[in-house]
C-alpha positions, 0 to 999 in steps of 0.5 A, spaced: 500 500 500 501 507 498 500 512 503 504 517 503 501 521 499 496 522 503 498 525 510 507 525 509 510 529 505 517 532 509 518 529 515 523 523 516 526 521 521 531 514 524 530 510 530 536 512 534 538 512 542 538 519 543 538 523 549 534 528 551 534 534 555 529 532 560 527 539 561 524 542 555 518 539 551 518 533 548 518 533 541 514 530 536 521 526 533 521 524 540 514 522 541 514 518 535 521 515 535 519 513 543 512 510 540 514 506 535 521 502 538 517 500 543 511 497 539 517 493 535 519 492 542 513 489 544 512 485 536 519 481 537 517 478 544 510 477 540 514 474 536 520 470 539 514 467 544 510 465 537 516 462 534 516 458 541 511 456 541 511 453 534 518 450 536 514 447 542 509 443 537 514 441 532 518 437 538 513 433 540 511 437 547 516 434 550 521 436 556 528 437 555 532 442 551 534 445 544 540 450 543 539 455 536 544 453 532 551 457 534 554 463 531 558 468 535 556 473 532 549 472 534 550 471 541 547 465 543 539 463 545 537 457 548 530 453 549 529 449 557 521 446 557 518 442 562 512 438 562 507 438 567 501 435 566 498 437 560 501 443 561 509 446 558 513 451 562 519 453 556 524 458 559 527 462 553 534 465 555 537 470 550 544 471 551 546 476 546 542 474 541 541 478 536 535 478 532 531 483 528 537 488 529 536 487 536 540 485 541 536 480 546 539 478 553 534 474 560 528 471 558 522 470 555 518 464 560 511 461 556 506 457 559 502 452 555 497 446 554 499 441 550 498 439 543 495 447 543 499 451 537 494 453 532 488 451 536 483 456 536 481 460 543 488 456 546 492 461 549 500 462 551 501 466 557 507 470 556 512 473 562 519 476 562 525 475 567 531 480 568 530 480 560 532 487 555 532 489 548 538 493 546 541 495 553 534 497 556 529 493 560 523 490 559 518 488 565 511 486 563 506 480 562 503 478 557 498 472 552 497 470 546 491 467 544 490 463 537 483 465 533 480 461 526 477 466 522 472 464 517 474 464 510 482 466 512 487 460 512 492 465 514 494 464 522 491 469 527 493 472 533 490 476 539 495 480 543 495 483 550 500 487 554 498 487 560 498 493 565 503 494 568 509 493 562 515 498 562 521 500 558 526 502 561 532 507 558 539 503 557 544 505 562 545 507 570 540 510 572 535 507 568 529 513 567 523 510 564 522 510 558 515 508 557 508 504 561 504 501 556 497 497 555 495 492 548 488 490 551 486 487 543 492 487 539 489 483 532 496 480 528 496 476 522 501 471 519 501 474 511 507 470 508 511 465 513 506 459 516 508 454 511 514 454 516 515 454 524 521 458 523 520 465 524 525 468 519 520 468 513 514 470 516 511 477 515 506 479 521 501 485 520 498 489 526 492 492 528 490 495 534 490 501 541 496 502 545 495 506 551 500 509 556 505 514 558 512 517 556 518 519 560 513 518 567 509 525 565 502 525 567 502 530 561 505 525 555 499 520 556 498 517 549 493 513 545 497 510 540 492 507 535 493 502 528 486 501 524 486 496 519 483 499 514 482 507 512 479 511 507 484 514 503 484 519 497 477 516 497 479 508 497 479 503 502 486 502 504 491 496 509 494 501 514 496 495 518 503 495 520 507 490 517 513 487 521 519 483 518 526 480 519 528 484 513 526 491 515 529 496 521 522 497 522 515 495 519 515 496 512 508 500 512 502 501 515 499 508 520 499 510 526 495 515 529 498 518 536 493 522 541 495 526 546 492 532 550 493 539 549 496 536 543 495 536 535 495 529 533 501 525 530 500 521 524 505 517 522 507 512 518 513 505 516 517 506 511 522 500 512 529 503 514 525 510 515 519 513 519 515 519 516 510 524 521 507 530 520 502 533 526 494 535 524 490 539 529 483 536 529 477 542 527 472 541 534 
């Protein structure tokens, strides 16, 4: 799909670790950068828990453990799953593991019934330990639930973030960065679900996150993702498409909501994001 002409026409700007100065306003290129590392963020452990959770049906259910294969220039990633009754315990323990353009330590734990991937309403539930991504760490729960839709062969996911999750800065202090909530995030698989393997798959997003930036009350946002949208007329994806190619998603619309503030659109271009602000006519 194509929609910058639609509401991006000068601005670009590149996810970076800048800091900055805390006393001064936060500007959009800030707002914008901070919302969408963290929905890729919060997409890579949507991400690594689904490609466990495949891993986990291809071996059978059963306990023991699986290391990916070595690469030193990939860190390491290592698998333990415990069987309990019908029920699996997979710990996923990043050692520098390099993903995405991302670098993954601590771990992802999963809870799941047996014999359930790919089985409507089963649900993995998803909670992290002392894990980061690039330095800064992450703290939070969530789930996964499979969903059949009808006429759709492609796998569907509901996502919910739980309250509660925070990004932190990367450094001593660790500040925070930003507190957010997915309450139904809606993914589907476009290409990809004829392998377990997640480096071919391509997900699009669709969905609310809430939450708050920097700890000010004054940056409470809305950041919404429709999955469709009426541009120039026609019916247009604005899904966010994530895949192990791009630096960010490849396209896809996101609209930021703040108080007191003209609303943000912005939009995927792979390697680059494009924004521009739009005050709302009451």
């Amino acid at each position: 799909m194509k929609t910058s002409n639609a509401f991006f026409l000068a601005v670009i700007i590149f996810l970076c670790q800048c800091h900055k100065d805390s006393e001064q306003p936060k500007s959009n290129e800030t707002i914008v950068l901070d919302n969408a590392q963290a929905a890729l963020y919060f997409h890579t452990i949507f991400r690594e828990s689904e490609y466990a959770w495949a891993l986990m049906d291809s071996l059978g259910y059963r306990g023991g453990s699986h290391r990916e294969p070595a690469n030193p220039m990939m860190g390491s990633k290592l698998l333990i799953f415990n069987l309990s009754e019908k029920t699996l315990n997979v710990d996923v323990q990043y050692d520098a593991w390099l993903t995405h353009h991302l670098r993954l330590t601590g771990t992802i734990s999963l809870t799941i019934d047996t014999c359930s991937y790919r089985t409507d309403a089963k649900e993995a539930k998803v909670k992290l330990s002392d894990f980061s991504i690039n330095g800064q760490a992450i703290v939070g729960e969530s789930s996964i639930k499979y969903r059949k839709v009808a006429n759709n062969t492609n796998d569907h996911y509901t996502f919910t973030l739980f309250d509660g999750t925070v990004i932190y800065e990367a450094g001593v202090s660790m500040p925070v960065l930003i507190t957010s909530t997915i309450s139904n995030g809606q993914y589907e698989r476009i290409k990809g679900s004829e392998t377990w393997k997640h480096d071919d798959d391509v997900w699009a997003f669709s969905g609310v996150m809430t939450g708050m930036l920097h700890d000010d009350p004054n940056l409470k946002f809305t950041n919404t993702v429709t999955q469709t949208q009426l541009i120039n007329g026609e019916s247009a994806d604005t899904r966010v498409y994530y895949s192990m190619d791009c630096k960010f998603g490849s396209n896809g619309l996101s609209q930021i909501k703040i108080a007191k503030r003209p609303d943000i659109y912005f939009g995927y271009g792979c390697t680059e994001l494009y924004f521009e602000t739009v005050t709302q006519i009451k």
